[in-house]
C-alpha positions as CSV (number, residue, x, y, z in Angstrom):
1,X,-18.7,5.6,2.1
2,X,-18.3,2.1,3.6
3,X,-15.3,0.0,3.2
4,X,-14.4,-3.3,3.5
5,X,-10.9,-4.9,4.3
6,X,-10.3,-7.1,2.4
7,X,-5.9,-7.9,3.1
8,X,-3.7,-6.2,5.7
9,X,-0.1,-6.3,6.3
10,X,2.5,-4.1,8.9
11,X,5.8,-3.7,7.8
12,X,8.0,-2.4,10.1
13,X,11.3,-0.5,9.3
14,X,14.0,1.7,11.0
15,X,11.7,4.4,13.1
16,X,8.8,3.8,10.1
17,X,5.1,1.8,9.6
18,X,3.8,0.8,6.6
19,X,0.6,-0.1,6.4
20,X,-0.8,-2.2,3.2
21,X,-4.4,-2.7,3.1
22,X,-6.4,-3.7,0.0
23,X,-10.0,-2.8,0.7
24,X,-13.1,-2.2,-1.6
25,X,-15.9,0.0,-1.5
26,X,-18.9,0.7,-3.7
27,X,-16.8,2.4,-6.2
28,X,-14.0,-1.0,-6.3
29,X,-11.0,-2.1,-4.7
30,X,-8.0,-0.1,-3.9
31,X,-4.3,-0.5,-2.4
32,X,-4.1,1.7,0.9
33,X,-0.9,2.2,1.9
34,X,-0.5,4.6,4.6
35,X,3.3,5.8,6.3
36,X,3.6,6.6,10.2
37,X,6.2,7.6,12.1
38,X,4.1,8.3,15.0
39,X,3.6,11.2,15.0
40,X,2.2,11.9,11.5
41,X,0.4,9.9,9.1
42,X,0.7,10.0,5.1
43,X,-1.6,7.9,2.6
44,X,-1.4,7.0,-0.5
45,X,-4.2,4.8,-2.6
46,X,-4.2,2.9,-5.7
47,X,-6.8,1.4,-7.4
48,X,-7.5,-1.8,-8.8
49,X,-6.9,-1.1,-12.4
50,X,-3.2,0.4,-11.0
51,X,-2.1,-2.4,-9.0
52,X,-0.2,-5.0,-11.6
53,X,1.6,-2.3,-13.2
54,X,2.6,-0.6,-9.5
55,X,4.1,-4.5,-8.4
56,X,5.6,-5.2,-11.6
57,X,7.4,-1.0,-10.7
58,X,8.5,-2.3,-7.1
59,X,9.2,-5.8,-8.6
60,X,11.8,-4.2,-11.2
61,X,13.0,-1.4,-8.8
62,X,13.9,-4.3,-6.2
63,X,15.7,-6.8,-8.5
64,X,17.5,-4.3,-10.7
65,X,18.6,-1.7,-7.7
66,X,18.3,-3.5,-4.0
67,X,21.1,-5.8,-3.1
């Protein structure tokens, strides 16, 4: 299945990648967010529909528990 990329963004941290890339497809957008270390890979993917409620999650976990 074809995809397109439509946003990217590298976040680097301690010995860990994060990769953020919102693509689309024939079936619709989706958040990819994949974790390396190097040596392995993990993914993780979120679909459109998912996405305001998954940043309003990470918005509330960061201002109510990070310093």
């Amino acid at each position: 299945m074809e995809e397109t990329t439509i946003f990217s963004k590298k976040i680097i941290t301690r010995n860990k990648a994060f990769f953020l890339d919102l693509k689309e497809n024939p079936n619709g957008k989706f958040l990819k967010v994949t974790e390396s270390n190097g040596e392995k890979r993990s993914f993780i993917f979120i679909p459109e529909e998912g996405l305001k409620e998954f940043g309003e999650s990470i918005g509330e976990i960061i201002s109510e528990h990070v310093g």
